[in-house]
N, C-alpha and C positions, 0 to 999 in steps of 0.2 A: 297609370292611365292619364292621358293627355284631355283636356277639356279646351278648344276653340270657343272664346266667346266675342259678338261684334261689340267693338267699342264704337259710339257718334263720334265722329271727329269735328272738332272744336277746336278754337286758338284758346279755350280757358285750359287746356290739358297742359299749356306752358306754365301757370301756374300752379296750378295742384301743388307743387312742392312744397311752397307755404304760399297761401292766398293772405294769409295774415299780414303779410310784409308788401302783396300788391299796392301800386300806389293808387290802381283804379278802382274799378267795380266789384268789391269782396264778393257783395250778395249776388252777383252774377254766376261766379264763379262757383261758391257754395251750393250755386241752385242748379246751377249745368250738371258738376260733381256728384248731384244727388240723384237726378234723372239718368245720368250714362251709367254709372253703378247698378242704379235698379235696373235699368234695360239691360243690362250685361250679365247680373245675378239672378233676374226673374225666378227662372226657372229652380236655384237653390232658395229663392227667399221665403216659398209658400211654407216650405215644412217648418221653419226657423220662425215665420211667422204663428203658428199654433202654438208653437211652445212658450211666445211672447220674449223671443231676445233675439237681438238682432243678427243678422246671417254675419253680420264680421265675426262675431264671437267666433267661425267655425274658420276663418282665412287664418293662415299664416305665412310667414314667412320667416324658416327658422324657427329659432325657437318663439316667438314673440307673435302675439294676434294682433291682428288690428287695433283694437279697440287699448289693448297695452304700449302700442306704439306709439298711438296717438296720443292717450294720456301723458308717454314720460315726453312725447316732441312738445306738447300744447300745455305744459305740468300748469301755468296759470289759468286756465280759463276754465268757465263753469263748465258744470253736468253738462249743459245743455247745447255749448259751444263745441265740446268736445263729440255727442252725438252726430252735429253735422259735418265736425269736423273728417269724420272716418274716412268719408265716402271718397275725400281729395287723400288722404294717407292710403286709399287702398289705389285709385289711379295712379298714383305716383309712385308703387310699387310696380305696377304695368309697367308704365313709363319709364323706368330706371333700369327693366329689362331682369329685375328679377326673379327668382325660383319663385310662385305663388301658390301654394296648396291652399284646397278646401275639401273641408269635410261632407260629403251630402248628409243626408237629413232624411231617411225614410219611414215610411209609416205602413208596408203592405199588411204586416199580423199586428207590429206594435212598433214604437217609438225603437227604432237601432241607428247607428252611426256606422256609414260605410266605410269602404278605403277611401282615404285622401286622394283628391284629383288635380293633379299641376293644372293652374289658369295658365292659357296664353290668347292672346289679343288678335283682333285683325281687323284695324280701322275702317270706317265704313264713310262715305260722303267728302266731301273736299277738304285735300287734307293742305293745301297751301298756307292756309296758316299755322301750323304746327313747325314746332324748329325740328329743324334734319334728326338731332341727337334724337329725341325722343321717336321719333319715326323708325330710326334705325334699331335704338332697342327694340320696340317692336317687332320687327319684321323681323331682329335675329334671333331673337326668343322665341317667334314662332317656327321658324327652319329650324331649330338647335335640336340634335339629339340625344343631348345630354340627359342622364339621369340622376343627375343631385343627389347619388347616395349619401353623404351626409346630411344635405338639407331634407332630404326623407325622412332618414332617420331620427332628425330633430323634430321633426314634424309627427312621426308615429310618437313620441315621447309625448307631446303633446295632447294627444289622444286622451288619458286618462284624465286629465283637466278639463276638457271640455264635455268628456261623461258627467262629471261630475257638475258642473253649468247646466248640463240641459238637465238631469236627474234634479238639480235643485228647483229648476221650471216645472219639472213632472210631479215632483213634490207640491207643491203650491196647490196645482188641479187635484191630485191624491186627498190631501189633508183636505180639503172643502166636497170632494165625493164621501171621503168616509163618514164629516161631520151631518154631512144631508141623510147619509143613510140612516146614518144612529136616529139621529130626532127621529127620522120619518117612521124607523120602526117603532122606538117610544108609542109614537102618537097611535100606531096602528096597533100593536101588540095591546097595548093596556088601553085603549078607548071605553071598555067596558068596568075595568077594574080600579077601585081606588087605591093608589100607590101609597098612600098617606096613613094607610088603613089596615097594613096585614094582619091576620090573625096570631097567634102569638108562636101556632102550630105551623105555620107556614115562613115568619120569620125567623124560628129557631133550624127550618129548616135547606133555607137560603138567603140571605143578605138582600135587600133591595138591587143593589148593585149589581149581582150574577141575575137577575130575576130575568134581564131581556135576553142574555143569550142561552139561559135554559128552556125558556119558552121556543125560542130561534130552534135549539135542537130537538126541541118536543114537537113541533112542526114538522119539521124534518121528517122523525121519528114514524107518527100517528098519522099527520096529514097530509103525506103528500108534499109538500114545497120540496124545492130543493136547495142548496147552498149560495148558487147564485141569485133563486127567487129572493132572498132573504136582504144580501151584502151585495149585490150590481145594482148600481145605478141604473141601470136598461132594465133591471127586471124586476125594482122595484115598486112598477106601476102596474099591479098586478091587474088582468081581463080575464074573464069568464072564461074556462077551459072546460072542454065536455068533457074531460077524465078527470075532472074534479065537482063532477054535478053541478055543472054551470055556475059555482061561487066564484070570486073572483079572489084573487092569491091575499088583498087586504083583509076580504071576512074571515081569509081562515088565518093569517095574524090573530086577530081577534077573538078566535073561537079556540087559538090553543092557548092562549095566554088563561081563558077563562077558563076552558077543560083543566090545566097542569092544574093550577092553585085549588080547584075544587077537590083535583084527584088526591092533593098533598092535604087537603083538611079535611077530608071524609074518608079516606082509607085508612088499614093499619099501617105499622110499621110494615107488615111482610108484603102486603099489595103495593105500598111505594116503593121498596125493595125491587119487585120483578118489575114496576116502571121503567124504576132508572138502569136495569139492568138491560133491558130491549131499549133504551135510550144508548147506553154504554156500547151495544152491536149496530147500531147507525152509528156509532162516535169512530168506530172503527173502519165505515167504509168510507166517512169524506176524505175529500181531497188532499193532497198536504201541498199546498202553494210550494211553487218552484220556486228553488231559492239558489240566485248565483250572485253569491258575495262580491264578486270582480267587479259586476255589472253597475252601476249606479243606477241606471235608463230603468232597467228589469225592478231592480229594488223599490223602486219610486213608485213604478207603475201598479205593482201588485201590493204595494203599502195598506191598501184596504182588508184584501183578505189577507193581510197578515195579522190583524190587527182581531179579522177575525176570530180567525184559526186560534188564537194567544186567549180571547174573552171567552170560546166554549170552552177551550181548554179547563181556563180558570173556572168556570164554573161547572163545568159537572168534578172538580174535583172535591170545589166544597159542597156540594150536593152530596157527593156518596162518600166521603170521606172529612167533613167539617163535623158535621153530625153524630156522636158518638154510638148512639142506639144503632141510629139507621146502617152505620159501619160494621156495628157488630150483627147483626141479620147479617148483611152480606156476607161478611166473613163466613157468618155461619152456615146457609143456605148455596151462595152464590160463590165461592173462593174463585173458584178460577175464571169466570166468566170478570169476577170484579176484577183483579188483578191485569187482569189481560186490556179491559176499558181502560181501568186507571192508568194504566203505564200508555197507550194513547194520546189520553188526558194530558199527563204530562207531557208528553212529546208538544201536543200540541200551542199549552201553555210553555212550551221553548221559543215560540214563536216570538215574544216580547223581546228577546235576545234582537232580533231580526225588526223590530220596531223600534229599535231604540240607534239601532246602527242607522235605519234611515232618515228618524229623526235626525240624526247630524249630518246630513248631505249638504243640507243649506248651510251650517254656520261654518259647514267643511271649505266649501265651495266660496263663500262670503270672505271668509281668512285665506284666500288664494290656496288651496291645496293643490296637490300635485296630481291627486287621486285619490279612491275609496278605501288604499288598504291604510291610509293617514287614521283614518277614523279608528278611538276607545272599543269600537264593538264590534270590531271587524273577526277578532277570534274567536267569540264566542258566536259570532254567526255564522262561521269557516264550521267550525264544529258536528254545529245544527245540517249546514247544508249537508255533509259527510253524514250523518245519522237518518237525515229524511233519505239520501238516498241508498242507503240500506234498505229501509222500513218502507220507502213510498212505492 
């Protein structure tokens, strides 16, 4: 696919090649370069602007992006010279009449990367000041019906590197939704309860540490919430629902954290037994987050509930299986209902496989990688994906 876009014509377009070595007005030229760019990308720059990195990241030509080009042409000059400097490395790619892909940037369900779209130019406003050559490339690159199959296909190769760039952006926003979610349920789940303080019956029979996402699933479970009320950021400003008798999703936070630990210190072993066993048959119906290894964009996005999916895991297994009494009741009582959770459980605690792969997207993407299957954790989350989709 071919993309027309209008370029302002300007006599600083003679320069762009290296404005550095102009003997006149740089900051002229820098500042033209920056406006015909924006005006000419507009339309790519919005999506590239949410992810917080600049649309050149997504140009190339060849093998080589923008922002690579201009680092090794510009190799002395700061961060921040280099920044401005793009915008004249990316006209003078125009201008020189070469092959220009870019990636778009879409966002209709969730963050994906299209097919690459060759730029071509089409000067706008008085172009007598512009020298012949640069005119002429123009206008031939725009007539040309060439299809650059190999600059294509340098350019799809390209592809997996700049997944990995924007999945490292997506990371950024990920990590700061899951840490808000956490605190916020801390605060809401146990507002009533002193963490400081368990009884001796209820830390023998879950760790501090599993206590929020066994409460999360005992919500689930008893009250009503669901997996997103719990772990989305959208849904965790919980409002008054009429099929929840008018509470709001935060009081019943609140009311399971209090109900679970009273139900684990006032009952026997065999009534917490058939708890966490009708706990273990909701463990069975949540979701299991789509998991596509290849993807970076995908990985990043869903990094929350994976991280989920990984803590209930971990925690109802030391719930029904940490506990050596409480194990053997089930065993004895419950076999196959336990069994059947547990291996769930597990599955779900595979999920840390899948959180540790996308922990390294950033330091992947940081160290110039090529792509996602560079990454230590890529097999065992090749694995995982194969097993959930069996089981999901």
């Amino acid at each position: 696919m071919t993309e027309k876009l209008f370029l302002t014509a300007d006599s600083c377009l003679n320069h762009c090649g290296d404005p550095l070595s102009f003997g006149g007005d740089k900051e002229k030229i820098l500042s033209y370069a920056s406006f015909a760019a924006g005006k000419m990308l507009h339309k790519y720059i919005k999506g590239y602007d949410r992810l917080k990195i600049p649309v050149f990241e997504g140009i190339f030509s060849g093998k080589k992006s923008v922002p690579e080009i201009t680092r090794k042409k510009y190799a002395g000059c700061s961060q921040s010279q280099i920044k401005r400097l793009m915008s004249c490395v990316f006209l003078d790619m125009i201008c020189s009449g070469k092959p220009v892909f870019i990636f778009p940037v879409s966002f209709d369900d969730r963050y994906s990367l299209l097919r690459p779209e060759r730029i071509i130019a089409e000067l706008k406003g008085d172009t007598d000041g512009i020298g012949k050559k640069i005119k002429r490339n123009i206008s031939r690159s725009a007539l040309s019906k060439r299809s650059y199959p190999f600059v294509q296909k340098s350019v799809f190769k390209m592809r997996g590197k700049l997944l990995l760039k924007i999945g490292a952006a997506v990371m950024k926003s990920s990590v700061n939704e899951r840490t808000f979610v956490k605190r916020f349920n801390q605060e809401k789940f146990f507002r009533k309860i002193d963490t400081e303080h368990f009884s001796p019956r209820v830390s023998d029979f879950c760790e501090k540490n599993f206590m929020l996402d066994l409460a999360a699933l005992y919500a689930i479970t008893f009250l009503g919430l669901s997996f997103r009320d719990i772990y989305t950021v959208d849904e965790v400003f919980g409002f008054s629902d009429a099929d929840m008798d008018i509470r709001s999703k935060d009081d019943i936070k609140g009311e399971a954290a209090f109900r679970m630990i009273s139900d684990i210190e006032g009952q026997n072993d065999e009534n917490t037994v058939r708890m966490l066993i009708k706990m273990g048959e909701e463990l069975l119906k949540l979701p299991l987050p789509e998991i596509d290894s290849d993807n970076a964009i995908l990985l990043a996005e869903k990094y929350p509930f994976y991280c989920a999916a990984a803590d209930i895991g971990d925690a109802y297994i030391r719930a029904s299986d940490g506990n050596r009494q409480i194990w053997l009741v089930m065993e004895r009582d419950f076999q196959t209902e336990h069994r059947r959770a547990a291996a769930r459980a597990r599955l779900l605690s595979q999920y840390r496989d899948v959180v540790r792969l996308c922990e390294e997207i950033v330091s992947l993407s940081q160290m110039g990688g090529a792509d996602i299957s560079e990454a230590k954790g890529i097999k065992k989350a090749k694995l995982l994906e194969n097993e959930v989709k069996i089981y999901g």
